[in-house]
N, C-alpha and C positions, 0 to 999 in steps of 0.2 A: 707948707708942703715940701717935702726931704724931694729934691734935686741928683741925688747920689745913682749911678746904676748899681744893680743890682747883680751882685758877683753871681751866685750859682742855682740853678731852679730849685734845687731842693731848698734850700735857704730863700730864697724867694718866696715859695709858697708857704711855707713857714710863716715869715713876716708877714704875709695877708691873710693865712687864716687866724694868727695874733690881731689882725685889726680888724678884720669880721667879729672878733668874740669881744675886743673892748665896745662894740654897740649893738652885741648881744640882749643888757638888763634894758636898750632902748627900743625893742622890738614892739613891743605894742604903741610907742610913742609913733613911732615910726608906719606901723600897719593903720594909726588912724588918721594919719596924713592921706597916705592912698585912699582911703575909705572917703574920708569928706571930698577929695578932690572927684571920686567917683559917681560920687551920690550929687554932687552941688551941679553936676553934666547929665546924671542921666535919674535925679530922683523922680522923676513925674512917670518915665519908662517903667523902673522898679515896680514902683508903689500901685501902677497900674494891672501890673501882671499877679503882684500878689501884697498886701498889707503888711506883713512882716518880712519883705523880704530883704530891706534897707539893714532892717537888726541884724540877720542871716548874712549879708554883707559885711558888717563891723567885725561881727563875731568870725568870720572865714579872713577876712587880712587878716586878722592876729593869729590867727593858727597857723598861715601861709609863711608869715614872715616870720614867726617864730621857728619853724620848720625849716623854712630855707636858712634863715642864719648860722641855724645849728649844721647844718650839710658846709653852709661856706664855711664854719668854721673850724671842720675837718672832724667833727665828732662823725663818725660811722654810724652808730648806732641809728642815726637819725634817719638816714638816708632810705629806707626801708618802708618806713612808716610814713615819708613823706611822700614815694611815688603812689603808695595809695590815697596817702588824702587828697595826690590831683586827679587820681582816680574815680574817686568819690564825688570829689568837687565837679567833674565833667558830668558823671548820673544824674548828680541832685540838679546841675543849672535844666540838664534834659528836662528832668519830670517837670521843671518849675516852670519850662517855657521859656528860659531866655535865652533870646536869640545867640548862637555862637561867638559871633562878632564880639558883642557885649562882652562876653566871657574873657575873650582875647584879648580885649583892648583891657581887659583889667587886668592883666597877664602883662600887660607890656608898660604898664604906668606904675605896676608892684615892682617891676625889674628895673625902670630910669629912677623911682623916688627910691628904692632899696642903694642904687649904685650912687646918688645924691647924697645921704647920709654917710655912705664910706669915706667919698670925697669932703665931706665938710668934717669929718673927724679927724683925718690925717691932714686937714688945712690947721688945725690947729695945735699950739706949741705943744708940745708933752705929750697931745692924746695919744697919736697912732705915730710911729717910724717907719713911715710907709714912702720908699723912693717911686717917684714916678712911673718908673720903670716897671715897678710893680703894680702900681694901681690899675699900670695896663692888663697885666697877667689876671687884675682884679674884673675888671673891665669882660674879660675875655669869659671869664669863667662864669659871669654874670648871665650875657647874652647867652652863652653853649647850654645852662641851667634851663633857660627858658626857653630855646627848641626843646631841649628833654621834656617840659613842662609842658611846652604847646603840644606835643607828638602824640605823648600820653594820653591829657586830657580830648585830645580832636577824638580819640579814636573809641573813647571812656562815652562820651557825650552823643557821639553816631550810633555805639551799639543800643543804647540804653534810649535816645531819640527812637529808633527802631523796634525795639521791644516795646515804648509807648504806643506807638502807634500801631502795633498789631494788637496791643490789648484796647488800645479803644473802637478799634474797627471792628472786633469781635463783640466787645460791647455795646458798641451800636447795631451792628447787625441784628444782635439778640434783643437788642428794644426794638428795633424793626420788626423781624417776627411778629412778637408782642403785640405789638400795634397792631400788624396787619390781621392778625387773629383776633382784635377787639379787646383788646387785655388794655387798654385806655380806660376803660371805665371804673378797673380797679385804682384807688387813689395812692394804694403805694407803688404799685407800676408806677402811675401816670407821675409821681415827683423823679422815679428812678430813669425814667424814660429823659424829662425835659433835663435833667440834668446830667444823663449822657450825651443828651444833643444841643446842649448849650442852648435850652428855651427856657423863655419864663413863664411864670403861671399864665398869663394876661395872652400870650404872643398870639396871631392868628399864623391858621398852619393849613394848609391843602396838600391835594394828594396829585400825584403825575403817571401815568402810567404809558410807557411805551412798549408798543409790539414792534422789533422790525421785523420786517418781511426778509430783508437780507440774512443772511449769517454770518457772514466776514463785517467786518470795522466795530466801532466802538458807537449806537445810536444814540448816546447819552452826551459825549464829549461837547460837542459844537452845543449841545442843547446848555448843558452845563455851565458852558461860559456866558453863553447869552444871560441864562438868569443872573449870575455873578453880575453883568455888565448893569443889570436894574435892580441892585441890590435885594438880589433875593438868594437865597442860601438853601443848596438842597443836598439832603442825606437819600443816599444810592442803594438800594439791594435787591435782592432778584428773587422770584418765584413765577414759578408755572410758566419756565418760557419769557416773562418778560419781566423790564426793569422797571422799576418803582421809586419815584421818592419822595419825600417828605420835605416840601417846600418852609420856608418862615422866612421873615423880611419886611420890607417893602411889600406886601402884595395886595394887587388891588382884586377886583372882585374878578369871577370866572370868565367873562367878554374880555377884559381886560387878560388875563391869563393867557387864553390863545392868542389875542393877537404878538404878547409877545413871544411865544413859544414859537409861532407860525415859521418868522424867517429863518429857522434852526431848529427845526423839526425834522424826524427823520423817522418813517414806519407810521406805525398806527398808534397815534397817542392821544388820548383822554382827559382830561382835569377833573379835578373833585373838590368843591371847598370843604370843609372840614371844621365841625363844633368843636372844637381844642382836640389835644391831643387824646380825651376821650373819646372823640368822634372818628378819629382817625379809620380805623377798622370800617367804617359804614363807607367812608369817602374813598376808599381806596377797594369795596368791594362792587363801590358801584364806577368806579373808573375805569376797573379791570372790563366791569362788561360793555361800557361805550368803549373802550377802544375796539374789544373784538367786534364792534357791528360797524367800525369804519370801515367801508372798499378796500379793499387791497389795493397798494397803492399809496397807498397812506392817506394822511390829514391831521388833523386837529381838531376836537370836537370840547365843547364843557358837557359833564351829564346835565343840566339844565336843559340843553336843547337835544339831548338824545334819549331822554325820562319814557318815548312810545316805545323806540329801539329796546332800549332796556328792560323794560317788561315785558315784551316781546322774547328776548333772548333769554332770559328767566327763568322758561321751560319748555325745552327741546318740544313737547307735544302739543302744546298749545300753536305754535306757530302753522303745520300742515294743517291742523283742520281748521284753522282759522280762514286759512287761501280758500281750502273746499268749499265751508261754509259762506264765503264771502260771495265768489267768484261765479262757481259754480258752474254752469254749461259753457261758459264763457272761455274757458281754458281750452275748450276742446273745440275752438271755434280756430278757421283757417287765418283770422287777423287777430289774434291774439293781442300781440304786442301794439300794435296799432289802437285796437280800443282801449290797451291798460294806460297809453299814452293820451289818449285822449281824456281819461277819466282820470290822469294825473293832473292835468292842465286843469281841466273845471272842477275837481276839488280847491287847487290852488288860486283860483280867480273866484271861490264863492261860488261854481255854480254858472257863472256866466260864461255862455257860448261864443258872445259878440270876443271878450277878450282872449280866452280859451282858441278861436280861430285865428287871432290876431300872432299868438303865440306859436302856432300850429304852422301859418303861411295855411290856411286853408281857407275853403267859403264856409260861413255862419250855417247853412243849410246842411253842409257835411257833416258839421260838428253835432246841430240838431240830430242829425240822420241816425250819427254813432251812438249818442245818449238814448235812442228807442233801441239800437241792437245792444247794449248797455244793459238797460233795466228789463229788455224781455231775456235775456240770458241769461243773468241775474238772478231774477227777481226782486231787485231791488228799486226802492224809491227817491231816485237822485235828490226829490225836493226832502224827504223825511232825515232829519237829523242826525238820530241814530242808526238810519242804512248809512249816511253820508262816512258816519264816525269808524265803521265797521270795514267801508271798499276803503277808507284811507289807513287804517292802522292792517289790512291786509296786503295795500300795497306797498304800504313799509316793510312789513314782514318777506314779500317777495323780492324787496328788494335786497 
């Protein structure tokens, strides 16, 4: 290594881009040094993201390094064509998924092994007359390259990160639709569908349907995380009013669903399980209708337990004459609510008065008492089956 200072910057920079261009023909030698030391730290990361992307690696140092050498070593020409390919370079890591970091950190180990070979060629007699003093100015020009190069690429990598992700959020939206219209059952949907939403054939999928009752906040966020927290993964979109998603993961069956939805639930929300992503449309048509027959107030219901509700809400005119035909003189009686109360109790004990009063804080005799102004009101027959089926799916419907 020449010891000499170095008299004037133009001459200066002279003598270093002369010793940039004697390891000019070693530039691919050079680019696959970076590359092994990149790949041997992070091939498992690579190779996981994408199968060729280790090649794509090899092949992008040697174009880097060939590129920047030629910039250090004052051809112009180059210089043009190289901010685009970290241009370039910044899109394609976007679309490919690798983390920015990665990016950068090969950005900074292209710039120490780039600046390593300078130094080992002017360490040796004859190759480079490169005074120290210059290697600095070498040194300098090295680092200032690769802000430029970081600047470029950060900014190449955010737009294009950004452009992905509205076109696959547009994407997925439109397989949501899809779904939710029943368009699962077509099987080229249904491969375009799991592979906008990153499912595989096999996955088991359920449907979520929240109404809030508020208008202001976000009813999904806290709900959102929660599932994250039990490995479960939901795709978001909205219709008629409410949000919707499309669970897969970890999930266990629909008991299981509410209770974890429960502590981070927010409005009126629903569960559906779902026959793959063919079924979807079915699970998310009948989700939509258990959540509208929650209370105001909110909840959490699976349709498994809300299957009378649901048929019930079905259609709007079935539900009135169902109360008339049920009820009947009963409605226009001054304790109304008192004997619908009571006739909610002894449907739900079977019939029996004894537990029915226990329920009640009443005496056994009163509860008898109600069950005669009951069935003469009526007309119906507490002990017949199908009266029983009739005063209980109309007092759901009232309610």
């Amino acid at each position: 290594m020449d010891t000499r200072v170095s008299d004037e910057p133009a001459a200066a920079s002279e003598r270093v881009e002369r010793a940039w261009r004697s390891i000019l023909h070693r530039s691919d030698e050079v680019a696959d040094v970076i590359s092994a030391r990149l790949l041997a730290r992070d091939i498992d990361t690579y190779a996981e993201m994408n199968a060729h992307l280790p090649d794509d690696i090899r092949q992008s140092c040697r174009e880097h390094i060939r590129r920047g050498l030629q910039v250090l070593s004052g051809i112009d020409s180059a210089k043009a064509s190289a901010v685009e390919l970290w241009r370039e370079t910044g899109r394609r890591r976007a679309r490919q998924g690798v983390p920015l970091e990665l990016v950068l950190n090969a950005y900074t180990m292209g710039a120490r092994v780039l600046w390593e070979a300078l130094a080992e060629a002017a360490g040796r007699s004859g190759a480079a007359d490169v005074p120290d003093t210059d290697l600095l100015v070498a040194a300098r020009a090295v680092w200032s390259n690769l802000d430029v190069q970081s600047a470029v690429l950060i900014e190449a990598y955010h737009r294009e990160r950004d452009r992905v992700h509205r076109r696959d959020q547009q994407r997925q939206q439109t397989v949501m639709d899809g779904l939710a219209d029943g368009r699962g059952g077509d099987p080229t949907f249904a491969e375009t569908a799991r592979a906008a939403l990153g499912l595989d054939a096999h996955d088991a999928v359920a449907c979520v349907v929240v109404i809030a009752d508020q208008g202001d906040g976000d009813p999904v966020g806290r709900l959102d995380d929660q599932l994250q927290r039990h490995g479960i993964t939901a795709h978001w979109h909205v219709r008629s009013g409410a949000a919707y998603g499309l669970l897969s993961g970890r999930l266990p069956d629909e008991p299981g669903l509410v209770r974890i939805i429960e502590p981070a639930g927010e409005g009126r929300i629903a569960v559906a399980s779902s026959n793959g992503v063919h079924g979807f449309g079915t699970a998310f048509r009948l989700a939509m209708r258990s959540a509208r027959t929650v209370p105001a107030g909110g909840g959490v219901v699976g349709v498994s337990d809300r299957l009378p509700e649901v048929l019930l809400a079905g259609d709007s005119c079935v539900t009135p004459l169902l109360i008339v035909e049920a009820f009947g003189a009963l409605l226009d009686h001054p304790q109304v609510d008192t004997l619908l109360e009571t006739l909610r109790s002894l449907l739900a004990h079977d019939g029996s008065p004894t537990h029915a009063a226990e329920e009640l804080y009443c005496h056994r005799n009163t509860v008898m008492y109600r069950i005669k102004q009951i069935e003469r009101l009526t007309g119906r027959d507490l002990t017949d089956p199908r009266d029983k089926m009739l005063l209980w799916l109309a007092l759901t419907a009232r309610s």
